[in-house]
C-alpha positions in Angstrom: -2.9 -18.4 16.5 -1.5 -14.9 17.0 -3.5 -12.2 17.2 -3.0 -8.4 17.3 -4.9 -5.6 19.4 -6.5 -2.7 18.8 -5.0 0.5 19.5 -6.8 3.1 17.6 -8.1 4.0 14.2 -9.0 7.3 11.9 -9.9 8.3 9.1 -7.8 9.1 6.1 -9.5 11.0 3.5 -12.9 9.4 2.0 -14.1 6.1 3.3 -10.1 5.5 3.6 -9.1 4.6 7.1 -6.5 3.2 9.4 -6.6 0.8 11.7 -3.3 0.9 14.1 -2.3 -1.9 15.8 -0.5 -2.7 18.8 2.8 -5.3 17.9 4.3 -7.4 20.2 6.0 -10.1 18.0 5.7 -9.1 14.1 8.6 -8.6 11.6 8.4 -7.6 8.4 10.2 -5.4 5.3 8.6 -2.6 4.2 6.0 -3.8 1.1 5.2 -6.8 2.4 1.6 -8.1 3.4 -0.2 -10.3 5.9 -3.4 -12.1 6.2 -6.0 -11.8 8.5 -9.0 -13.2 10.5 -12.0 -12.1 12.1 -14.0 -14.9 13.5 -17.0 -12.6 13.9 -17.5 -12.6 10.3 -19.8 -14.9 9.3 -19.1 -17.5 6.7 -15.8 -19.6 5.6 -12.6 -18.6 5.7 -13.1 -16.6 2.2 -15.3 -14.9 3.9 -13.5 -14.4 7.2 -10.0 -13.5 6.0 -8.6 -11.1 4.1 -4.9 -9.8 3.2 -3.8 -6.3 3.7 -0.5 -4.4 2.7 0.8 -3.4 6.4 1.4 0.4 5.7 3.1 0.7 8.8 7.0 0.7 8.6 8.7 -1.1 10.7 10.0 1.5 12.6 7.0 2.7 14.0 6.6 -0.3 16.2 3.1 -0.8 15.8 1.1 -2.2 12.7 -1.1 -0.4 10.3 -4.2 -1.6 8.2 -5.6 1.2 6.0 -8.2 0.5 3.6 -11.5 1.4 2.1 -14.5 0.8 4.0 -16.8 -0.7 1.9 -19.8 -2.7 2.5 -18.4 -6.3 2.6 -18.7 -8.0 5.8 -15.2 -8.5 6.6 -14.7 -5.0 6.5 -17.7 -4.1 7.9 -16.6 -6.1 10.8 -13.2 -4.6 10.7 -14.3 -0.9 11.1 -16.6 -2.3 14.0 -13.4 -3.1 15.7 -13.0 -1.2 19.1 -9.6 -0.5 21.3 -8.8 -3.5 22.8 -10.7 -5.7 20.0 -8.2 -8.5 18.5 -7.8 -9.4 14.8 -5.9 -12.6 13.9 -3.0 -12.9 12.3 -2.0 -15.8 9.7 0.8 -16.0 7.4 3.4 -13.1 5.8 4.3 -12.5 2.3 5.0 -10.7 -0.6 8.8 -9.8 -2.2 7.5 -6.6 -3.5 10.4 -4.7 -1.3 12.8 -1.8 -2.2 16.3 -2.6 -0.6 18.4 -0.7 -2.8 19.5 3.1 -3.6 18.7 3.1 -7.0 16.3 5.4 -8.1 13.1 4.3 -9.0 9.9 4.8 -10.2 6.7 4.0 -7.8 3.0 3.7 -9.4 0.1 3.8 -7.3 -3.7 3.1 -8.0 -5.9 4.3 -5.5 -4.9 2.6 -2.0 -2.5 0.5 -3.8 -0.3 3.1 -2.3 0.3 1.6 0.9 3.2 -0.4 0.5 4.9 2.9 -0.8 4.1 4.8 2.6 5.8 2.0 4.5 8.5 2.4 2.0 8.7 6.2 2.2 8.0 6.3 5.9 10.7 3.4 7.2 13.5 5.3 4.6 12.8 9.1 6.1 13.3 7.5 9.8 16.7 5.6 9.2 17.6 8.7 7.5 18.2 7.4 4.2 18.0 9.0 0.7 14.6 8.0 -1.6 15.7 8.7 -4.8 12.5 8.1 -6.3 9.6 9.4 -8.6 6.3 8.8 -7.0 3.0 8.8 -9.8 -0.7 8.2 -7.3 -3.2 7.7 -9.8 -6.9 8.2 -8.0 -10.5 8.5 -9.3 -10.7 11.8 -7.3 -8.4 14.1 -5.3 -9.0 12.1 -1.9 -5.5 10.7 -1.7 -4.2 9.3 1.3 -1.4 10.0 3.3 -0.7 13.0 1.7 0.4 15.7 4.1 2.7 13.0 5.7 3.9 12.4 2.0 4.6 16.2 1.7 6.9 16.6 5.0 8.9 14.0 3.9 9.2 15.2 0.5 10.2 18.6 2.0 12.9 16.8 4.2 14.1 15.0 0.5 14.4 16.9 -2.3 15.2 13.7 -4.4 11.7 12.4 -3.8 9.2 13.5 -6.3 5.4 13.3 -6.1 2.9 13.6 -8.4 -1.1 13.4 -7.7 -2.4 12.5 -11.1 -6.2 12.5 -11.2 -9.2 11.1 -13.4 -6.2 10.0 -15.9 -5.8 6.4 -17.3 -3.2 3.9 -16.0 -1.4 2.8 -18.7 2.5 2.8 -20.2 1.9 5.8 -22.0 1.1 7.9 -19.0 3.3 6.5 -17.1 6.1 7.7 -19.7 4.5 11.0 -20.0 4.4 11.7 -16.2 8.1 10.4 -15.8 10.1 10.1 -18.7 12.5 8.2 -16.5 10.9 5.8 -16.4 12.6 4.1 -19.8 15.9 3.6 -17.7 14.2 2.5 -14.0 12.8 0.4 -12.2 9.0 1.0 -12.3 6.6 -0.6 -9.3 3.5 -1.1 -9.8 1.0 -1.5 -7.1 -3.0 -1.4 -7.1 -5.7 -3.8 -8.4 -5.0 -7.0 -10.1 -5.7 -6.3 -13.5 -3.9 -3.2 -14.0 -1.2 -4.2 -12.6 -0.9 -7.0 -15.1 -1.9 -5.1 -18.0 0.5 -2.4 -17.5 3.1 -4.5 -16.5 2.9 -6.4 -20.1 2.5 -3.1 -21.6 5.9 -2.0 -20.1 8.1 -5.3 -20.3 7.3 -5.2 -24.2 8.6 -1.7 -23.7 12.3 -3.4 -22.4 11.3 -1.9 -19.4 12.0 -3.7 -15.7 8.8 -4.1 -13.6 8.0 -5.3 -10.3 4.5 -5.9 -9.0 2.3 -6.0 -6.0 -0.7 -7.8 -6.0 -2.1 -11.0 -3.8 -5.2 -12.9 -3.5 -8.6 -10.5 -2.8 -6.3 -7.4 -4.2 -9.1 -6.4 -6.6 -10.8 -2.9 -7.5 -13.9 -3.3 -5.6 -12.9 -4.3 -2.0 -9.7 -3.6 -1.1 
């Protein structure tokens, strides 16, 4: 089994942090996920694994975790984790991937905006546009990543960014916040359940959806 080390970790904003990781062997497109191990957790492999966005891009040559720390074991564990510690890796998924120019419209709910920094952050490296309209729904105004999201908005004026707080995630907000949304793509990315609910409420709207969620992606833990 393959297993990645340690390098660092810091905190975000919140109980939000990042776990960076060194990579000797993994491939992946922006969006995608992977699943992981720690053997340390106690339990079966419900209990040891878990699946994570990688938030890193490519690009950066390393990989990136970055979660909430709550009090489950597995990420209990996880935050435990010191440089030089190893996490296993198993398989590699997801199609939830922005390949095109198009412009689009990216929603995120709380840390369900990590596949959108790998998208954002692999983009401003190769040097290509991101025509895109970017709505971050949180509880609160601890939103991740978001001086790195302002530099590269500054370096690409056709990237827009709206912190939207407190406010429900739904069709109608979404329409409100970016009217362009009628004649876009729209992503969706954050906990299970919204992310179907909304992406009925927009299909019936005629509106093309594409969604991020996998097994554990739920409100409470991830």
């Amino acid at each position: 089994m393959a297993s990645l080390r340690l390098l660092n970790a810091h905190d975000e904003v919140g109980n939000i942090r990042t776990f960076v990781f060194e990579n000797t062997s993994e491939q992946w497109s922006p969006g995608q996920y992977q699943r992981y191990a720690l053997d340390t957790v106690d339990g079966d492999e419900g209990a040891r694994t878990r699946y994570f966005t990688i938030a890193a891009a490519p690009s950066e040559g390393v990989v990136k975790i970055t979660t909430r720390v709550s009090r489950s074991a597995f990420k209990q564990a996880l935050n435990g984790l010191r440089p030089g510690d190893r996490i296993d890796v198993l398989e590699l998924g997801g199609d939830f991937i922005w390949d095109g120019d198009d412009p689009v419209v990216l929603v995120a709910a709380g840390i369900g905006v990590t596949p959108y920094r790998s998208f954002l952050a692999q983009r401003a490296a190769a040097g290509r546009r991101i025509p895109a309209h970017l709505l971050y729904f949180g509880r609160d105004d601890n939103f991740a990543f978001r001086s790195e999201f302002g530099t590269i908005g500054a370096e690409h004026p056709e990237l827009t960014i709206d912190y939207i707080v407190g406010e429900p995630v739904n069709a109608d907000t979404i329409l409100a916040k970016a009217p362009e949304s009628g004649t876009r793509p729209v992503y969706l990315s954050g906990p299970e359940a919204m992310v179907d609910t909304v992406g009925e409420e927009l299909t019936r709207r005629g509106i093309a959806v594409k969604q991020d969620w996998f097994p554990g992606y739920d409100e409470k833990d991830y």
